[in-house]
C-alpha angles and dihedrals in degrees: 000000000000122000113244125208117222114214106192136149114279086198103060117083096211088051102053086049093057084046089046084054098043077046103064096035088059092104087144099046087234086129120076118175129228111187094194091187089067118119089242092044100144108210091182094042095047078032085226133124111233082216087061097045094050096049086050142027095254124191138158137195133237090270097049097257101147121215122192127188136000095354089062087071091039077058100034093044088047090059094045089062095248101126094171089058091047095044086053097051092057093054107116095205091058086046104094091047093056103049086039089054096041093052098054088044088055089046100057098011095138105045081044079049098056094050095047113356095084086060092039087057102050094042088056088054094044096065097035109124116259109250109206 
């Protein structure tokens, strides 16, 4: 299985939960982790606008096939070992909600951040395994 690189806003509470999680479930290493709204963020090097990454969930796998949307987290979610999640992000059904969903949260994601992502975050820290 390719490797898929992840692009999402450093900035935004509720976003880096959701990395911290993704994170911690990378047993395999198929995850890599691209934060657009760094200061060294590179757009011609990622050949990526930031503007781009930051309207929609942007991702792309080992060979440069570039995903964008829902089907970044269907991706994201099959290499963190969390089939359900993934099965349920390749409904088509389902389909319409998510993007819906997804393009409101990207919308208004920090203001959405401020109100839950705090908790989000530190409950994402809170169950992460213990490392010795």
């Amino acid at each position: 299985m390719q490797s898929l690189t992840i692009y999402y806003d450093g900035e935004c509470p509720l976003c880096l939960a959701e990395i911290h999680f993704l994170k911690n479930r990378n047993k395999l290493g198929l995850l890599e982790f691209v934060d657009v709204a760094a200061p060294q963020y590179d757009e011609t090097e990622h050949q990526l606008s930031c503007k781009l990454a930051l309207a929609t969930m942007q991702g792309r796998l080992a060979d440069g096939t570039q995903l964008e949307g829902i089907p970044v987290f269907a991706q994201a979610y099959k290499r963190a070992n969390l089939p359900t999640l993934a099965w349920l992000f390749t409904r088509p059904w389902l389909a319409p909600l998510l993007n819906g969903s997804y393009y409101v949260f990207a919308k208004y994601r920090h203001s959405i951040s401020k109100t839950i992502g705090p908790m989000m975050l530190r409950l994402s820290k809170r169950f992460t395994p213990k490392t010795s």
